[in-house]
Each structure stands twice: as structure tokens, then as C-alpha cells.
C-alpha atoms as a printed R data frame, in Angstrom:
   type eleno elety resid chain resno       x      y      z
1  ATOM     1    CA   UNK     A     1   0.000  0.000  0.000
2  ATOM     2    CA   UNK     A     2   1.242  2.891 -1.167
3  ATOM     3    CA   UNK     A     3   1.908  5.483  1.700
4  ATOM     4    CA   UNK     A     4  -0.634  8.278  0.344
5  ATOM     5    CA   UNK     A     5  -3.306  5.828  0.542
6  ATOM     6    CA   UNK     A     6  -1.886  5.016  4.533
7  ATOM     7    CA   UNK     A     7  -3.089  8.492  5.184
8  ATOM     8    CA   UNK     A     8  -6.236  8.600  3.679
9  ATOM     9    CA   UNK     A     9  -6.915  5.505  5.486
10 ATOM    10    CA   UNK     A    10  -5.309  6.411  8.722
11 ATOM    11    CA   UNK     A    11  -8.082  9.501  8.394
12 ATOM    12    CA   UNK     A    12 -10.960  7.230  7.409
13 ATOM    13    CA   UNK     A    13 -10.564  5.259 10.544
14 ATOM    14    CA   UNK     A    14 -10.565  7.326 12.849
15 ATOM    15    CA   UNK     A    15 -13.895  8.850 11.831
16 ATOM    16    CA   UNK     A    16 -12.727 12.453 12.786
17 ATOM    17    CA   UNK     A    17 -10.005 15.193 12.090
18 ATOM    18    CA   UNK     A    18  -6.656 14.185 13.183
19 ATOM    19    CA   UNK     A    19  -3.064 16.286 13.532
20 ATOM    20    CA   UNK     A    20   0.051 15.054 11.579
21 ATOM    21    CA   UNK     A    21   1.364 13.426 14.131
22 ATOM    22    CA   UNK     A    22  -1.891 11.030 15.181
23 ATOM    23    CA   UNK     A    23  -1.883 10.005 11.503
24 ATOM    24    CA   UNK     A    24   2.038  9.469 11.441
25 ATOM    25    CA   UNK     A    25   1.497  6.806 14.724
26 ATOM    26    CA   UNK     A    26  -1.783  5.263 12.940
27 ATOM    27    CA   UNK     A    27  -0.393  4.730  9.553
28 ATOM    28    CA   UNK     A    28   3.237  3.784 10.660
29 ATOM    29    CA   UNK     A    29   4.837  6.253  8.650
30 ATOM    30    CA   UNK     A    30   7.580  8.949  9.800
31 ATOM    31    CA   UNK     A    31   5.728 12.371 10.596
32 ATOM    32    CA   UNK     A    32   7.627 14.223  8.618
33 ATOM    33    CA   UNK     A    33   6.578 12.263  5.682
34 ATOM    34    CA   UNK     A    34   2.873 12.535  6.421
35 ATOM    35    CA   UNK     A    35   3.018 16.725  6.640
36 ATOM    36    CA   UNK     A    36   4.542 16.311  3.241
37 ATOM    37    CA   UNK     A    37   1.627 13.931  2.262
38 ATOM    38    CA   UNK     A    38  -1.040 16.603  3.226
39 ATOM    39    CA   UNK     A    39   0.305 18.819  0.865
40 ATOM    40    CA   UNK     A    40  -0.519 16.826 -1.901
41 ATOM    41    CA   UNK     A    41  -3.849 15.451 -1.079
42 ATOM    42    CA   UNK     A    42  -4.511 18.712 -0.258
43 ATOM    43    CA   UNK     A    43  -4.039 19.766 -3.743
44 ATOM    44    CA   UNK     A    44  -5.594 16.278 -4.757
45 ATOM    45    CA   UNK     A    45  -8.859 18.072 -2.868
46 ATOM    46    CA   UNK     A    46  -9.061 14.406 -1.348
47 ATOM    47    CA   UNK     A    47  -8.422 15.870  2.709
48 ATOM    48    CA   UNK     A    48  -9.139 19.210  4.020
49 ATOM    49    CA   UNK     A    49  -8.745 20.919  7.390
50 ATOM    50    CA   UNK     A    50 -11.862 21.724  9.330
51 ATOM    51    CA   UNK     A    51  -9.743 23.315 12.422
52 ATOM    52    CA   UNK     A    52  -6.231 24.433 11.857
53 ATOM    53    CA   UNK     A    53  -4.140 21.328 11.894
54 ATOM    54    CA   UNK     A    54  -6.313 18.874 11.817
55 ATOM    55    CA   UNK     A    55  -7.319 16.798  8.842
56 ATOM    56    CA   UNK     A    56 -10.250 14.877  7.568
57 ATOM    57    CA   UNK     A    57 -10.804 13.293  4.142
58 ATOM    58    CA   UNK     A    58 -13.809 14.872  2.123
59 ATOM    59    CA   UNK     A    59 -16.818 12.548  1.495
């Protein structure tokens, strides 16, 4: 799995907005790699952030 779709999974889970570093622990991946992550689904439009840093995947 590739590590973008880690994220949007991580997110899915949890069933609410999460910070970079609670998806970084649920999806395994370093935290520094998930912030860079969020930039690009960002620009995917596949997350967005209802509260300053937190993310949630749009339905």
C-alpha cells in the first residue's frame, strides 16, 4: 500500500479530524513524511482541514 493511501486511510478510521502526528502513529509512517503527504492530497482536494491542523478526508 502505497503510503498516500496510509493516510487517507489512517483519516478514514478514525472517523474524525486528526493532527500530523496522530496520523504518522496510525499509519506507521515517519511524521515528517505525512506533513509532506497533506500537501498533496490537499491539492488532490481528497483531505481538508476543518480546524487548523487537523485533517479529515472529504466525502
Amino acid at each position: 500500500m502505497e503510503n498516500k493511501e496510509k493516510v487517507l486511510k489512517a483519516i478514514e478510521e478514525s472517523g474524525k479530524p486528526l493532527r500530523p502526528g496522530e496520523i504518522a502513529e496510525k499509519a506507521g509512517i515517519e511524521k515528517t513524511e505525512v506533513e509532506k503527504l497533506i500537501k498533496v492530497l490537499k491539492k488532490e482536494d481528497l483531505i481538508y482541514s476543518p480546524v487548523r491542523c487537523f485533517y479529515d478526508v472529504k466525502k
